[in-house]
N, C-alpha and C positions, 0 to 999 in steps of 0.2 A: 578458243578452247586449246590450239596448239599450244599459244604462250601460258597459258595454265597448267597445261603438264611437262612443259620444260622447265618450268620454275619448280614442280613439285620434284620433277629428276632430278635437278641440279641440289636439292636441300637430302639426296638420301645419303645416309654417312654409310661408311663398310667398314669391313674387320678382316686385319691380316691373315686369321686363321682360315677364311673364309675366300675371301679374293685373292690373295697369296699364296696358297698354300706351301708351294715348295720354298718361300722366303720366310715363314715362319716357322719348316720344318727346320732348317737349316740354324733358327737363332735358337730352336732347344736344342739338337746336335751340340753347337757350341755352349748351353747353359751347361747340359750333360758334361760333358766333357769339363769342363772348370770345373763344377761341382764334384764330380771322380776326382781330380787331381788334388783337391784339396784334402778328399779322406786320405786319400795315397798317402801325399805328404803328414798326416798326422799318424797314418800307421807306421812306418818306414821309419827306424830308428837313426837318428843321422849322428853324430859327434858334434859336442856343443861350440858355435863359432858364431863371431858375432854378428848379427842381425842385420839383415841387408833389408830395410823397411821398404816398401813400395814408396817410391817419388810422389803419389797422387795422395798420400797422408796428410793429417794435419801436421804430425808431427813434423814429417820433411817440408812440410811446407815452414813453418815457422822456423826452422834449423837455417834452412836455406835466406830467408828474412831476415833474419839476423844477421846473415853476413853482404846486407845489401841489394839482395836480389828484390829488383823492385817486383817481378810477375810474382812470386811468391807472397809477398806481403798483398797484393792486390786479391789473391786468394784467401787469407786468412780473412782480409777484411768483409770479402765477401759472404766466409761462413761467419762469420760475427756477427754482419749485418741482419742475414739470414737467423740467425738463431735469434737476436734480440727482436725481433718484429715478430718471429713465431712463439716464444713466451710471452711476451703483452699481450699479444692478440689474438685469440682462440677460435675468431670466429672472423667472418666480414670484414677478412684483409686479404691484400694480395701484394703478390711481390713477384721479383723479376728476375732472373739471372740472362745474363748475354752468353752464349759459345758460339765457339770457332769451327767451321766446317773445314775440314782436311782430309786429307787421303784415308786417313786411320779412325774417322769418324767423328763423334763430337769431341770437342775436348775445351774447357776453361783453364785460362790462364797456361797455356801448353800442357795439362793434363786431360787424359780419357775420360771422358763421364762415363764410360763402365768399368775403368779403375777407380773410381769413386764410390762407384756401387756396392764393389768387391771389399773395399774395405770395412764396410759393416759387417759382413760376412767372417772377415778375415780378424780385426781385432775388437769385438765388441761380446757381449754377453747376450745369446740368445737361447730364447726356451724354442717349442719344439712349435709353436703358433709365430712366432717372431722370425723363426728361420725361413718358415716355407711363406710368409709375408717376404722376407728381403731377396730370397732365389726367387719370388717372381719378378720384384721387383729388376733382377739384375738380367733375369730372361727380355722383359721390357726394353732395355739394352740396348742385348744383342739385336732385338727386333725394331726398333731406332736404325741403328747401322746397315741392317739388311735394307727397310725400305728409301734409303738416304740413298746408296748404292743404285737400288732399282730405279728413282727416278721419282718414288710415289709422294716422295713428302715434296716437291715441285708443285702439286697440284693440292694436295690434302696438309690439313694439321693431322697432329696425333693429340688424342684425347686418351688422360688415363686417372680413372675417379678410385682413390684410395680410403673408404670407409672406416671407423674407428673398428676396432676388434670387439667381437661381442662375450668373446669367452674375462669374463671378470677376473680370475688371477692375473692376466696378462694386462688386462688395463691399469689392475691396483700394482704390480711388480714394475712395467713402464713408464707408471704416471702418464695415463694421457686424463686428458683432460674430461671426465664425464659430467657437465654441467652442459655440455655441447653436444657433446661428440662427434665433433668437427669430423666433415671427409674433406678430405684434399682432392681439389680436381685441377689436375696437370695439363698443362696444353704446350705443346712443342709444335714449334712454327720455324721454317727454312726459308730462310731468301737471300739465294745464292753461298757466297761464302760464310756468312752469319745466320746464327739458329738464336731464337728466344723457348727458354722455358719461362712459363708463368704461371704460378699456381695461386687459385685462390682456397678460403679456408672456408668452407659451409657448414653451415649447422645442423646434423643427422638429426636433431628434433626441435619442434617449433618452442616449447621452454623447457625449463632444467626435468621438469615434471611430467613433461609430454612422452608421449612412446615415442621409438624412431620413426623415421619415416624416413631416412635417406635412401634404401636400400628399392622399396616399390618405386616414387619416384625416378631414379635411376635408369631403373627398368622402365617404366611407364616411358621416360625419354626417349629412352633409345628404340624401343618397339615404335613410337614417333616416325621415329627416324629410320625406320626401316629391318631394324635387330632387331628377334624375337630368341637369340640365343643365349643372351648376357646370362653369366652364372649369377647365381641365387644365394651363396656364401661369400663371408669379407675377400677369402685369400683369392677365391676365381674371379671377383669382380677387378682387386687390383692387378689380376695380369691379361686384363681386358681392357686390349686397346683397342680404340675406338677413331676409324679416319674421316675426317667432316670437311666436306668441301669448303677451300680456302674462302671463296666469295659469300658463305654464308655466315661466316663469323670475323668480320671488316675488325671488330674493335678487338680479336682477340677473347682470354677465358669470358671477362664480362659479358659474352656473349651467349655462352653457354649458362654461365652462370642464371643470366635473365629468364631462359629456357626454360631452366630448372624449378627456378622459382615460377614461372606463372605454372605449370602444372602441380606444385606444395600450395602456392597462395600465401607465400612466405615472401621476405626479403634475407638473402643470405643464407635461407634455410630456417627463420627465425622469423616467428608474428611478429611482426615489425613493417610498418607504412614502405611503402613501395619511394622508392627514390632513384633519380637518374643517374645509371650504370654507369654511365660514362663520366660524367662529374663524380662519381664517388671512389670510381677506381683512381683518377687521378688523386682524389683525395688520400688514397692508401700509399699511393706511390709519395707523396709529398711528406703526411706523415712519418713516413720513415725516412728520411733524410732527415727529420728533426732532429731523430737519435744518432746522425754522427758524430756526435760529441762522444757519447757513450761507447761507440763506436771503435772510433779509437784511442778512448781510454784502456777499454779492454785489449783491444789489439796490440798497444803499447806493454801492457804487462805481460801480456801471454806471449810477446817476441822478445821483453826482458828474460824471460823465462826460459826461452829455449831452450836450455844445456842443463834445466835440469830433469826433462822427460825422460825417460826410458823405454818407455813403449808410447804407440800409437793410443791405448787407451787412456793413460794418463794426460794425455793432453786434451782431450777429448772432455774426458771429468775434466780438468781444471779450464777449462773453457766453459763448459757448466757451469762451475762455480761461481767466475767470476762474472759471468753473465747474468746470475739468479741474482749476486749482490750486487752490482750497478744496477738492475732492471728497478727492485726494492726501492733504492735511493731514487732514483727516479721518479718514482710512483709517488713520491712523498709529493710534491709539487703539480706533476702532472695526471690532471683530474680525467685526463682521457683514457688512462689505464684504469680499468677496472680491477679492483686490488684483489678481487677473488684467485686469480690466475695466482697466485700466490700459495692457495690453501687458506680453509678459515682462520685458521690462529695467526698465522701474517699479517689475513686483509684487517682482523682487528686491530694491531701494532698499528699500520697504515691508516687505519681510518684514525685511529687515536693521534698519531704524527699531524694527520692533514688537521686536526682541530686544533690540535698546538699550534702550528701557522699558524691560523687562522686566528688564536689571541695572541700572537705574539712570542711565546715561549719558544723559542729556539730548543736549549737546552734537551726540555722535557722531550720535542718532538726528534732531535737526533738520540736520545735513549729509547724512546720507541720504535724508532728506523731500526736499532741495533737488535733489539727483541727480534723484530720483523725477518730480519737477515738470517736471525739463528733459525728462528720456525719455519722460515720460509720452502714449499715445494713445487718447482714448479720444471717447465722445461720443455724444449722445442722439440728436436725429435726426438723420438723413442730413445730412453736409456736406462737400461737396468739399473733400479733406485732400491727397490727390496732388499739392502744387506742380511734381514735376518732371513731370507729364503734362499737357499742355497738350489741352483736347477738342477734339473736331473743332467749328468757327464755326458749322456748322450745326443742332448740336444746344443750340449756346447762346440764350437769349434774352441780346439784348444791350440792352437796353434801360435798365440800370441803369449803363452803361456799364463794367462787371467784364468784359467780354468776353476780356480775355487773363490773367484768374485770380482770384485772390485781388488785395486791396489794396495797392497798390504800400509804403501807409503800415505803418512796422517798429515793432514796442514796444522800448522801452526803460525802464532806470531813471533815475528822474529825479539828479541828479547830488547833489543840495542835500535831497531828504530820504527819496530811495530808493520812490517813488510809481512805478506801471506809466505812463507817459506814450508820446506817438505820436514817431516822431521822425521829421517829413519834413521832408529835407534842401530844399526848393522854398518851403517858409511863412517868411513875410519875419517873422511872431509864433508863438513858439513857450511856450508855457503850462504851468505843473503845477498840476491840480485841485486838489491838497493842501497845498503851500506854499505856494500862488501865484507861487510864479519863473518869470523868463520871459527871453527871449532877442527882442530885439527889433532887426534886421536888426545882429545880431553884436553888439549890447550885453547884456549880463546883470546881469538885478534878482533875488539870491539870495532875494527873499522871508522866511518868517517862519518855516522850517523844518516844517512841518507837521504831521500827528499826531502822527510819531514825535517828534518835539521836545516838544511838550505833554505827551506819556504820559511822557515822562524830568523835566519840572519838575513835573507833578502830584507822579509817587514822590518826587523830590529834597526837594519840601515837607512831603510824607508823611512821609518820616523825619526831618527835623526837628523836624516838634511831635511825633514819638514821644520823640526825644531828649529833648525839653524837661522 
């Protein structure tokens, strides 16, 4: 009987707010406090100088990649990584990131994971559901740090389940995904000077047609486990961490994950046969190494690119972008992406393309990739896609100056050798990474033709000393 109810103490999880208290008072103090300094600075009139962007952007990070910095590029590749696994995969993946424990708390690639945080806050487009989503998220944080500091992630993970949003504008203006409506359940693990985050992606209902169920589950778990406080709406569940004894979850999320599922009767969150966690997480991790091709495809163009960002948000989008049309291409060939993740007018392009392989037609199936690409909606985290919905001013942070949407700057193809280029009609120099053509207040210097030109004289040579 004794070893019966050691075992049962040893499985009860806690909550910062609760066994903590003055270390989670302390991480809203500090959310407060950022959160004030940000209105400050939007209200406070300053004189206009140029923009000293936060080190922990994509943008700085790709700036910096460009001029050789190898931690920087390891960054980029790693939001790359990260986005391209989280558009293919909507549901019944998981993925990994590695950080560094130090004095100043977590940090990847020598940046703060709650400068990280910050900058959703800081340069992105959020409504008034999406804010108080990212300030808990960034509250979460500061509350990582405090318990890192106490000593308590030594002993405990932290556990933090992010449910899709229920209010409908927000999901249709975000594009998230609602054929799923995936929750993200996060689990941060310390030992010693290295910290893993891994999140896997669960399915808030058992089919596209089912009601949710992520939300009682949830709950149902954690009352399991000891919590009968968990909030009852999306925003207070995402700022509900949850600490689980290190010994009872050996493999990590999949553990929880497992949990989850035998109280739904699900796999993944999804009617779907029960399969070994452990063999199938590896299976998610593996899978995605497939796609380092893609990988650094894109990470190659978006660090060509660097010099022509202006803001943090524009690289952001153009990491979208290119992420949505490599993923597409992809899809054509590999039959493991489910080409819904696209939107229906894509997945039909897609399924039309995968039948053209399938008799042969080339041709035909790269004309329906290209349909695919233009129709295509898709996208890893949350990013305001609504152009024609303009948010209310006051749920923006304006501070990046994107306050009336997305970037005024349009892509286009470059003329001279078919390269994605910016095209503002206001730049007195206008530039193509690839050829280098440029357009200099109405003069044009066609440049050197670019890849595409090189990969046609490479072959052209190639078949000549075959000839010979």
């Amino acid at each position: 009987m004794a070893a019966a109810a050691t075992q049962e103490q040893t499985d009860i999880w806690l909550t910062p707010e609760l066994a903590f208290p003055e270390l989670y008072q302390n991480a809203e103090i500090r959310t407060a406090q950022y959160l004030g300094s940000m209105v400050m600075q939007n209200e406070v009139i300053i004189e206009p100088v140029e923009r000293d962007y936060s080190q922990s952007t994509l943008l700085a990070a790709l700036q910096t990649a460009s001029l050789g910095d190898e931690s920087s590029l390891r960054m980029v590749k790693t939001n790359v990584s990260t986005d391209v696994a989280e558009r293919l995969f909507k549901v019944a993946s998981q993925t990994r990131v590695e950080l560094e424990v130090t004095s100043q708390g977590f940090t990847q690639e020598g940046r703060k994971l709650t400068d990280v945080l910050t900058n959703t806050l800081q340069h992105t487009i959020l409504n008034a559901e999406m804010h108080g989503r990212t300030a808990g998220q960034l509250k979460n944080g500061f509350v990582f740090e405090e318990l890192l500091r106490a000593g308590v992630l030594d002993t405990h993970d932290a556990l933090v389940c992010e449910p899709c949003p229920t209010d409908e504008k927000t999901r249709k203006d975000y594009n998230f995904f609602t054929d799923t409506d995936s929750m993200s359940m996060q689990l941060l693990r310390v030992d010693g000077d290295e910290a893993v985050l891994e999140t896997a992606l669960v399915a808030g209902k058992k089919t596209p047609q089912s009601p949710r169920h992520d939300m009682e589950t949830i709950q149902a778990l954690a009352s399991q486990k000891g919590l009968d406080l968990i909030p009852a709406d999306v925003n207070g569940t995402v700022q509900y961490i949850m600490l689980i004894p290190k010994q009872t979850v050996p493999n990590f999320v999949e553990d929880v994950v497992a949990e989850y599922d035998q109280i739904a009767g699900t796999f993944y969150g999804q009617a779907k046969p029960r399969r070994d966690y452990n063999q199938y997480a590896d299976e998610c991790y593996q899978r995605n190494q497939s796609f380092n091709d893609v990988v650094e495809q894109i990470t190659t163009q978006l660090v060509a690119e660097a010099h022509i960002f202006e803001t943090p948000l524009e690289a952001i989008e153009r990491l979208d972008n290119l992420s949505e049309r490599y993923c597409v291409k992809r899809a054509q060939n590999d039959h493991r992406i489910d080409a819904i993740v696209f939107g229906p007018q894509a997945a039909a392009f897609i399924d039309q393309a995968r039948l053209f392989i399938e008799q042969g037609d080339e041709v035909k199936a790269s004309q329906s990739i290209v349909q695919a690409q233009k129709t295509a909606v898709s996208g890893s985290c949350p990013l305001f896609k609504n152009s024609s919905v303009s948010p209310d001013d006051s749920t923006i942070d304006n501070s990046s100056d994107n306050s009336e949407g997305k970037s005024k700057l349009k892509w286009m193809s470059c003329p001279h050798c078919d390269a994605r280029v910016f095209a503002d009609p206001c730049a007195s120099v206008l530039k193509c990474w690839d050829c280098k053509a440029k357009v200099v207040n109405g003069i044009t210097f066609k440049g050197d033709g670019g890849s595409k030109q090189r990969k046609a004289e490479k072959s052209k040579a190639k078949a000549q000393l075959t000839t010979v």
